[in-house]
C-alpha positions as a printed NumPy array, in Angstrom:
array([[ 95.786,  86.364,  36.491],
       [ 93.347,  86.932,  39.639],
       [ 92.843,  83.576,  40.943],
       [ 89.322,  83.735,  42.806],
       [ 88.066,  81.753,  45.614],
       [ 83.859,  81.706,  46.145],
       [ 82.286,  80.705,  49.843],
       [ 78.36 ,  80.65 ,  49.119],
       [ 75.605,  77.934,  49.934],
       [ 72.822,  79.608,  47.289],
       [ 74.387,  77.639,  44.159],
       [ 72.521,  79.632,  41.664],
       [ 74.364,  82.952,  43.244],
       [ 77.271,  80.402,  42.584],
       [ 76.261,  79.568,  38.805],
       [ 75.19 ,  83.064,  38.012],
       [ 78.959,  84.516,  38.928],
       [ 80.878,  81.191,  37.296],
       [ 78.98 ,  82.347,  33.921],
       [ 79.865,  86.006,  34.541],
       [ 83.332,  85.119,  34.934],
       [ 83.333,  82.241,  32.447],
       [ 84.873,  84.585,  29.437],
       [ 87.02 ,  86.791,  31.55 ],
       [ 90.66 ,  85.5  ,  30.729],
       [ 92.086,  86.997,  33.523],
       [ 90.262,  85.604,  36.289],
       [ 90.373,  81.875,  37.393],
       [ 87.961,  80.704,  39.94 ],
       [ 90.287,  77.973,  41.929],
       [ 87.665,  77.192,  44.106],
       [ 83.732,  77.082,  45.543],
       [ 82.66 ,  76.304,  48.958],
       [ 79.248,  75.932,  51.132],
       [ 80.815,  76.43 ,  54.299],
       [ 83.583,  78.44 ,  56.208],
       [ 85.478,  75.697,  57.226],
       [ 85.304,  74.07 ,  53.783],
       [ 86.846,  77.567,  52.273],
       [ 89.903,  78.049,  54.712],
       [ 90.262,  74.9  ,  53.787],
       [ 90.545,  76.188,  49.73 ],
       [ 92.637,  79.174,  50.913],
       [ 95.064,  76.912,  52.448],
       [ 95.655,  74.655,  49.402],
       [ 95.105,  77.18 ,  46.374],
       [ 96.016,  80.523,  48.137],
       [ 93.824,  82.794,  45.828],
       [ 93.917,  86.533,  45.499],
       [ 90.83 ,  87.203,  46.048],
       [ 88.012,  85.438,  48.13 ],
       [ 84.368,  86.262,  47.67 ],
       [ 82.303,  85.083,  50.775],
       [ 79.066,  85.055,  52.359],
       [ 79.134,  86.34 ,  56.037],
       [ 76.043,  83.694,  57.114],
       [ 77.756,  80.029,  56.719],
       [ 77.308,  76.994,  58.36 ],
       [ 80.386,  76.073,  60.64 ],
       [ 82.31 ,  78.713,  60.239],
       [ 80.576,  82.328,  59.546],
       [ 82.633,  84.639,  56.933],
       [ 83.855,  86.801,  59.84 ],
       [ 85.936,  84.093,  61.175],
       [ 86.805,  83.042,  58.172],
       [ 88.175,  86.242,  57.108],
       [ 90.385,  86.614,  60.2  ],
       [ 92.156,  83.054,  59.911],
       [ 92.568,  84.242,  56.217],
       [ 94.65 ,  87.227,  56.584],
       [ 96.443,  86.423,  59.723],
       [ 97.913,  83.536,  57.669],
       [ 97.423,  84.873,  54.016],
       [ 97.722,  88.8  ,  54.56 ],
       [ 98.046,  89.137,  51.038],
       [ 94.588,  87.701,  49.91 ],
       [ 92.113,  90.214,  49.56 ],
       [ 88.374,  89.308,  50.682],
       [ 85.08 ,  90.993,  49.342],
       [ 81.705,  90.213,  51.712],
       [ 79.028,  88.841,  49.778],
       [ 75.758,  89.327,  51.727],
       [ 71.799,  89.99 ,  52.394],
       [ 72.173,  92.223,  54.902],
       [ 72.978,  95.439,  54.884],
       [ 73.682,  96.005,  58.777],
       [ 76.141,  98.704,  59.989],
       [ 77.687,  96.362,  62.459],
       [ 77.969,  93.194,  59.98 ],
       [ 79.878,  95.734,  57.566],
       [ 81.911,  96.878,  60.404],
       [ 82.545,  93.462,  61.711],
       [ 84.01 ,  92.166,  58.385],
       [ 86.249,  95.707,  57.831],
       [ 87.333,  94.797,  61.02 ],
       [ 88.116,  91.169,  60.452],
       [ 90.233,  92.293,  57.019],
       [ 87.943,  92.319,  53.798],
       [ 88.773,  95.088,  51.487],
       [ 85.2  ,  95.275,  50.457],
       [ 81.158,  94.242,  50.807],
       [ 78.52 ,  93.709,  48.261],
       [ 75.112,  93.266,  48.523],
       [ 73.586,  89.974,  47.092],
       [ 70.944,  92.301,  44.533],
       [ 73.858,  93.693,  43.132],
       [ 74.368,  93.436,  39.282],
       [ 76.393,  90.504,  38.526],
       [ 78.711,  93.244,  36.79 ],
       [ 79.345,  94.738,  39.76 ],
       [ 80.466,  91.52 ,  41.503],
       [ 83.211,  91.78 ,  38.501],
       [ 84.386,  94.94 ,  38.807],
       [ 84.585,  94.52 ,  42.735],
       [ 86.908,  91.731,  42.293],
       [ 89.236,  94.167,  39.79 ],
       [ 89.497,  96.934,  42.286],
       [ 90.424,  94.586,  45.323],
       [ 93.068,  92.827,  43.42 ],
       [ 94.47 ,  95.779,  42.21 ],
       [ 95.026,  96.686,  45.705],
       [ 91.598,  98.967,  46.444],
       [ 88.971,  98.518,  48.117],
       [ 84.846,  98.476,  46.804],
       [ 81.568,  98.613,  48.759],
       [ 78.484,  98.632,  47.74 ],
       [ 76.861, 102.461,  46.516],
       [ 74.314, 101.749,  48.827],
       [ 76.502, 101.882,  52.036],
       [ 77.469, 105.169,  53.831],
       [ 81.254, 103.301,  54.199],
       [ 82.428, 106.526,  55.847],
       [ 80.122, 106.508,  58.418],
       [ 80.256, 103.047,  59.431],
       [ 83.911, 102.998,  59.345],
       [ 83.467, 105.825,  62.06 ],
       [ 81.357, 103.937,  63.828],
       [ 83.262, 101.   ,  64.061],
       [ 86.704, 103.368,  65.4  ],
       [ 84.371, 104.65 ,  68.061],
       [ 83.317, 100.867,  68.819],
       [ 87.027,  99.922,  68.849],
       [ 87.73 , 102.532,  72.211],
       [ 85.124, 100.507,  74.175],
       [ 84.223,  97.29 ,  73.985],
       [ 80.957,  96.077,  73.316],
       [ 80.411,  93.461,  76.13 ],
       [ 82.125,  94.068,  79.934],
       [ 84.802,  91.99 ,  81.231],
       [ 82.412,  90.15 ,  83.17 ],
       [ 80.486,  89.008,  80.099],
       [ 83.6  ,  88.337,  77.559],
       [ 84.488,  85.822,  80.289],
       [ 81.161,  84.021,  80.335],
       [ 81.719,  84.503,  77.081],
       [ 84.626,  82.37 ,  76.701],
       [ 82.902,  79.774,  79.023],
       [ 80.075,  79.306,  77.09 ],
       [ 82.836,  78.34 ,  73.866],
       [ 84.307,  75.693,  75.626],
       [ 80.823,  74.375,  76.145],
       [ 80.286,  74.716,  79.914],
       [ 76.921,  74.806,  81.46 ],
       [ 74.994,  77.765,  82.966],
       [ 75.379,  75.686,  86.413],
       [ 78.724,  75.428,  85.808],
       [ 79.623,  78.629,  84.695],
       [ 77.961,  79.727,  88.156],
       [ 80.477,  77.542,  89.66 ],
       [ 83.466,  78.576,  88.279],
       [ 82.698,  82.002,  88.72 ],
       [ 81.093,  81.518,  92.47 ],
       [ 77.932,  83.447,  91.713],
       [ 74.606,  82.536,  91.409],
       [ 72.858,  81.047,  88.398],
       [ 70.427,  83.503,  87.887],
       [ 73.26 ,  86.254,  87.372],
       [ 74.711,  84.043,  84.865],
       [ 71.14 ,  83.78 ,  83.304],
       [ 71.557,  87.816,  83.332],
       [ 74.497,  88.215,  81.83 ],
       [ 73.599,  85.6  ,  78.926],
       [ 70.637,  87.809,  78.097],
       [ 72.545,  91.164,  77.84 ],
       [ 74.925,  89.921,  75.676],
       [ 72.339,  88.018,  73.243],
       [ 70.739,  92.033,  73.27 ],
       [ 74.064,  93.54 ,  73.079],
       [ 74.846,  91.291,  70.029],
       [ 71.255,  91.144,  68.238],
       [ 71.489,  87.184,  68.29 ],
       [ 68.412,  85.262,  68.533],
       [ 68.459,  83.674,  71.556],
       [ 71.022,  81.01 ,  73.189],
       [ 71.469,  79.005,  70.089],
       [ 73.114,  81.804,  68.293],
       [ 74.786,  82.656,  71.247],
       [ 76.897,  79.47 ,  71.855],
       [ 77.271,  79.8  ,  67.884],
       [ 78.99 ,  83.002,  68.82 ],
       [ 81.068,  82.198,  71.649],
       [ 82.461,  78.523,  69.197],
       [ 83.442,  81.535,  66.496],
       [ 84.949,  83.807,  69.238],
       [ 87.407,  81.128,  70.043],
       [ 89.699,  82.044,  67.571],
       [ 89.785,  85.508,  68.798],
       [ 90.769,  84.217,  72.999]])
């Protein structure tokens, strides 16, 4: 039996995969969340083989998610469920532990057989990915790191909530180089402003 474990806030994605799976005996779907925190939260009581997540969540993104999974449950295997098509969101969640990544315009049928392969042990991405490549890409990534030491400290900072002034102060530089140093990692990260960098830095907790 593959017990089956879905993290995704577009509930007719949700209702579309429940009725794919509805008259396959040998898969049981233990749980369904809308939020990252709300499916570690699943994995922790039910333990399911597989996990099926969207990267994009609200308070805790799949990436996270992934990590706490299989530091704790190494044995549950996690497929990415998502829009986008990015080389470094692929990357990210190969990185973080999921044995595969499908693309929400997949065929439903492929959702099914994607969940076969990983619990067999394998791994499935979607045709549509050059996996090799951006598996490549991601070892080359690993030798240096994307943001300087400088930054991964502000970095840290900025996810236990301080304050550009305050940051400044710690540090004893100036504000505006602080201000600097914000931008290039918002453009080294492709985030959308400071928003979604402070959403960052709160995820990148788990990883200080």
């Amino acid at each position: 039996m593959i017990t089956l474990a879905i993290a995704e806030d577009h509930q007719s994605l949700v209702d579309g995969i429940t009725l794919l799976l509805k008259y396959e005996e040998h898969i049981e779907i233990v749980g369904m969340a809308n939020d990252g925190e709300a499916l570690w939260e699943i994995v922790q009581r039910k333990q399911p083989k597989v996990v099926l997540t969207d990267i994009k969540m609200p308070k805790m993104d799949g990436i996270v998610a992934t990590k706490l999974i299989k530091k704790q449950f190494p044995h549950t295997k996690i497929i990415a469920f998502s829009m986008f098509d990015q080389e470094e969101a692929v990357s990210q969640m190969i990185e973080a532990g999921a044995s595969g990544y499908l693309l929400k315009n997949s065929p439903l049928e492929e959702v099914l057989r994607a969940i076969e392969t990983v619990a067999k042990g394998g791994e499935f991405f979607d045709s549509s990915l050059n996996i090799e490549a951006i598996k490549e890409g991601a070892l080359s990534t690993n030798k240096k790191p994307l943001l300087s030491k400088s930054e991964q400290e502000i970095l840290k900072l900025i996810g236990e909530g301080k304050s550009t002034s305050e940051i400044a102060n710690i540090r004893f530089t100036a504000v505006s180089t602080v201000e600097k140093h914000r931008k290039n990692m918002i453009h080294k990260l492709g985030l959308n402003g400071k928003g979604e960098l402070l959403r960052y830095a709160l995820e990148k907790k788990y990883d200080f």
